[in-house]
C-alpha positions in Angstrom: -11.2 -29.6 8.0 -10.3 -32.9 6.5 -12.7 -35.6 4.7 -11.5 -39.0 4.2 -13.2 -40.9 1.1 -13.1 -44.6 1.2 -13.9 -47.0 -1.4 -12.4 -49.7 -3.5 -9.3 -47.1 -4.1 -7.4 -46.2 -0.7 -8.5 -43.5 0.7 -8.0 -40.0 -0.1 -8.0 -36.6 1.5 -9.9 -33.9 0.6 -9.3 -30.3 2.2 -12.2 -28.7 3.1 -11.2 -25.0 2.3 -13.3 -22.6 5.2 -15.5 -19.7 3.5 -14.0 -15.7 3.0 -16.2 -15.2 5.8 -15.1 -17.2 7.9 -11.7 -16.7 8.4 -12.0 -13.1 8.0 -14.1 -13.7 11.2 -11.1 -15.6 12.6 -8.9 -12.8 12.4 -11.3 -10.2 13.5 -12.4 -11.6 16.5 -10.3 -14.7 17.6 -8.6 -13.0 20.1 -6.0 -14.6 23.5 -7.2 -12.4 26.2 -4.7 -11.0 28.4 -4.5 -8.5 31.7 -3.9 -5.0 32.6 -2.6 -3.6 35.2 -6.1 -2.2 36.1 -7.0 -6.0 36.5 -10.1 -5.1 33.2 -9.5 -7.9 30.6 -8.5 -6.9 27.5 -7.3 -9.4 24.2 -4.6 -9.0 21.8 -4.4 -10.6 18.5 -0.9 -11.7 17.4 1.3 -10.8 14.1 3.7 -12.6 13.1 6.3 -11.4 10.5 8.9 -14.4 8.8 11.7 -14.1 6.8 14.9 -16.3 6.6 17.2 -16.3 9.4 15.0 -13.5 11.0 18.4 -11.2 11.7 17.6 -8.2 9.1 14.1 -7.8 7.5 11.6 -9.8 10.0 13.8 -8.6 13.0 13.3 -4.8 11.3 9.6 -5.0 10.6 8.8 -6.4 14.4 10.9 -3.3 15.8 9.1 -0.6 13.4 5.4 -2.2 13.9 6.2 -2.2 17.5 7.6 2.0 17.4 4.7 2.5 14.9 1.6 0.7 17.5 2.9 2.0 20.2 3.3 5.6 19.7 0.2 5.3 18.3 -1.9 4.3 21.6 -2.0 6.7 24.6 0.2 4.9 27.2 -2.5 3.5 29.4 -4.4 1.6 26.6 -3.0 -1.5 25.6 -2.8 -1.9 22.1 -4.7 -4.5 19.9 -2.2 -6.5 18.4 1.2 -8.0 19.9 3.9 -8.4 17.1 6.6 -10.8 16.8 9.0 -12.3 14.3 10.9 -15.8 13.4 12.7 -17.7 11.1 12.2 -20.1 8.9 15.8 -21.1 8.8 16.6 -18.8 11.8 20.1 -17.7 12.8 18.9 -19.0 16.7 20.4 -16.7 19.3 21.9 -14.3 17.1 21.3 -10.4 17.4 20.3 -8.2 14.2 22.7 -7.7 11.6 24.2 -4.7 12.4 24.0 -2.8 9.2 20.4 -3.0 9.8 20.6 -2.0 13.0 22.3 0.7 12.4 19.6 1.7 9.8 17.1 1.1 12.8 19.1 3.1 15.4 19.4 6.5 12.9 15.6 6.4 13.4 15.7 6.3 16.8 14.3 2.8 16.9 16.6 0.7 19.9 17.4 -2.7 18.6 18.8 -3.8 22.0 17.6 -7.6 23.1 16.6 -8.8 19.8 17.5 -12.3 19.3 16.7 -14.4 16.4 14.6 -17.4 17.1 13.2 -20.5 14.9 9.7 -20.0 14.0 7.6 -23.4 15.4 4.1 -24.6 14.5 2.7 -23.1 18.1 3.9 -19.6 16.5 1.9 -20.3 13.7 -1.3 -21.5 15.0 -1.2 -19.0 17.1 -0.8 -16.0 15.1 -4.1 -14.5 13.2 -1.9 -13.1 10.6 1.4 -13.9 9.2 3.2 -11.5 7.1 6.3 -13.2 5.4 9.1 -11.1 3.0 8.7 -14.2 0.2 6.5 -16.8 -1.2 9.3 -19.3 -0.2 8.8 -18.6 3.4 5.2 -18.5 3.0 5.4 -22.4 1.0 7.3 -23.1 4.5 4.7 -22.0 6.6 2.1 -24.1 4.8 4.4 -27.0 4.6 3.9 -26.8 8.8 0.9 -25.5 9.3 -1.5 -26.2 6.3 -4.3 -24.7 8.4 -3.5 -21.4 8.4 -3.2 -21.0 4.5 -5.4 -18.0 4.6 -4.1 -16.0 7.3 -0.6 -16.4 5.6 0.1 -13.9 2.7 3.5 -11.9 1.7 4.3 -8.4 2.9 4.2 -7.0 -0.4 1.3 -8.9 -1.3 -1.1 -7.8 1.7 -0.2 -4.6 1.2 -0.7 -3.8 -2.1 -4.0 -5.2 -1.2 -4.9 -3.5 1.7 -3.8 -0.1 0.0 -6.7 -0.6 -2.6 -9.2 -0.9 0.6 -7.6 2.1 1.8 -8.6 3.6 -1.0 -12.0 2.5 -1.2 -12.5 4.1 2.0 -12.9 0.4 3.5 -12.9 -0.8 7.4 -10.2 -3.3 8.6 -12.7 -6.1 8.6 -13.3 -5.5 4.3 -9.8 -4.8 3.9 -9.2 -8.2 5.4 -12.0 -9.9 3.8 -10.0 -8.5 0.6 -7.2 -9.9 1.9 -8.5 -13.6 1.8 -10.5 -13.4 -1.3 -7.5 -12.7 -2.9 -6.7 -15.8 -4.9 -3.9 -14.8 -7.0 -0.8 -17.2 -7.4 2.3 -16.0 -5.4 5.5 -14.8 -7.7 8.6 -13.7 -7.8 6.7 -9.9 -7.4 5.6 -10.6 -4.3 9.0 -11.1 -2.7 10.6 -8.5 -0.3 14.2 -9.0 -1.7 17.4 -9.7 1.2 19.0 -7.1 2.2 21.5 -9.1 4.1 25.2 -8.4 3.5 24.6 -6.1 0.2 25.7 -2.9 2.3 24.7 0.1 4.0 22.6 1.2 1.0 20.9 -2.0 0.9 20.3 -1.8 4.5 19.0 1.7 4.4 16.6 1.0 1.4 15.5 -2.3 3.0 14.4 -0.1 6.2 12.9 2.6 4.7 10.8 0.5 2.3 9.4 -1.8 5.6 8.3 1.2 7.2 6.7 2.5 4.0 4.9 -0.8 4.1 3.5 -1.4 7.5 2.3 2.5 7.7 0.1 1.0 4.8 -0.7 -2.5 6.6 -0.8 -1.4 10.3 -4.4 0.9 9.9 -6.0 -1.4 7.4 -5.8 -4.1 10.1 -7.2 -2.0 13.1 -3.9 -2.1 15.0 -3.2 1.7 14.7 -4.8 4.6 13.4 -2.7 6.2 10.4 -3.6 9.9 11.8 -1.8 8.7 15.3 1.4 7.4 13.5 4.4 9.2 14.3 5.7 11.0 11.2 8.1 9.2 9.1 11.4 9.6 11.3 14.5 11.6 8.8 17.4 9.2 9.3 20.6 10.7 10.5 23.5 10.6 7.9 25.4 7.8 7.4 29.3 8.1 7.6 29.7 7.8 3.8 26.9 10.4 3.0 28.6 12.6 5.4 31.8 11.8 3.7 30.5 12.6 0.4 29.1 15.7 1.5 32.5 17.0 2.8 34.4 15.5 -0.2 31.6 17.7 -2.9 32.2 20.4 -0.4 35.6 20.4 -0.9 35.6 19.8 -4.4 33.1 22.9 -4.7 35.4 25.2 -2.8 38.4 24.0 -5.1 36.5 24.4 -8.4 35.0 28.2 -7.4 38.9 29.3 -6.3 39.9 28.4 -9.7 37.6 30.5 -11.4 
């Protein structure tokens, strides 16, 4: 909410910053309803992960959330939360960068019909939380929508938070309270580094660490249980670790003959 002061100075704005407790309210219970096919009502709160050009990191994080809810709900119960991604600088109507694809699809996850799209102010006044890879992309999102400043927070940052509430033994509505009390200063350590164009290896890390993070963010929220997660999916070999295998083989063999 904003206050305008007038006096003999022009007048000023003052932001009205809401309580802890109310906007973890927000996020607990604001809610967009939406039907099943059983015509009962049900209501979905909405995620929203950001990055850049939302082709490799944001794109990877929706797909894994989405493997990682869904498995996770019997397939007659809708789940909780819907999760999308954007960009803040978004590569518009391109598919995922294919060496994080490929990373994806050695998981089993299909990255068919993503399509990168430009995050807009609806997206974020409509989402109860955004999750962005860096504290650039969350500046962005405040720039737009100063309003939801504390629904916003980094990947990393939320969940190295929500990982001490797991440990406390807390429920999603503390963890999130956490969440929002948590008034440190964004840094350079709260940034999900780009995987983009740094290689396979890069790719693969980048995938493996997203997953690694949302199994830590996904039950502290209340979207999933972390008992009806699917195990953490072994990635099939890429072509150069097979190589590599074949080439030690080889070298193995030769060394032992010589002997």
């Amino acid at each position: 909410m904003t206050v305008a002061l007038h006096g003999a100075r022009p007048a000023r704005s003052v932001v009205v910053r809401p309580s802890v407790r109310s906007i973890a309210a927000h996020l607990a219970s604001k809610r967009t309803p939406c039907l099943r096919s059983s015509s009962r009502r049900s209501v979905t709160r909405r995620l929203l992960l950001l990055c850049h050009a939302n082709i490799a990191r944001s794109a990877a994080a929706e797909l894994i959330a989405r493997r990682l809810i869904g498995t996770g709900h019997a397939a007659h119960v809708e789940p909780e939360w819907d999760v999308s991604s954007a960009g803040v600088r978004a590569l518009v109507g391109h598919p995922i960068d294919s060496e994080i694809g490929d990373a994806l699809r050695r998981r089993s996850i299909s990255v068919r019909g993503h399509v990168a799209r430009q995050a807009t102010p609806a997206d974020l006044r409509g989402a109860q939380l955004i999750l962005a890879f860096e504290s650039a992309h969350r500046s962005w999102v405040l720039e737009q929508e100063p309003a939801v400043r504390n629904r916003t927070f980094t990947v990393l940052r939320a969940a190295r938070v929500l990982r001490r509430a797991a440990r406390r033994r807390e429920t999603p509505d503390q963890a999130i309270q956490a969440l929002v009390a948590d008034a440190r200063a964004y840094t350079e350590a709260d940034d999900f580094a780009d995987p983009y164009g740094l290689g396979v290896e890069a790719a693969e890390t980048a995938v493996e660490r997203i997953d690694e993070l949302l199994r830590i963010i996904l039950p502290m929220i209340g979207s999933v249980s972390a008992d009806a997660m699917p195990p953490k999916a072994r990635p099939l070999p890429t072509r150069r670790s097979q190589r590599h295998s074949a080439e030690h083989v080889l070298v193995g063999s030769a060394g032992s003959g010589e002997r």
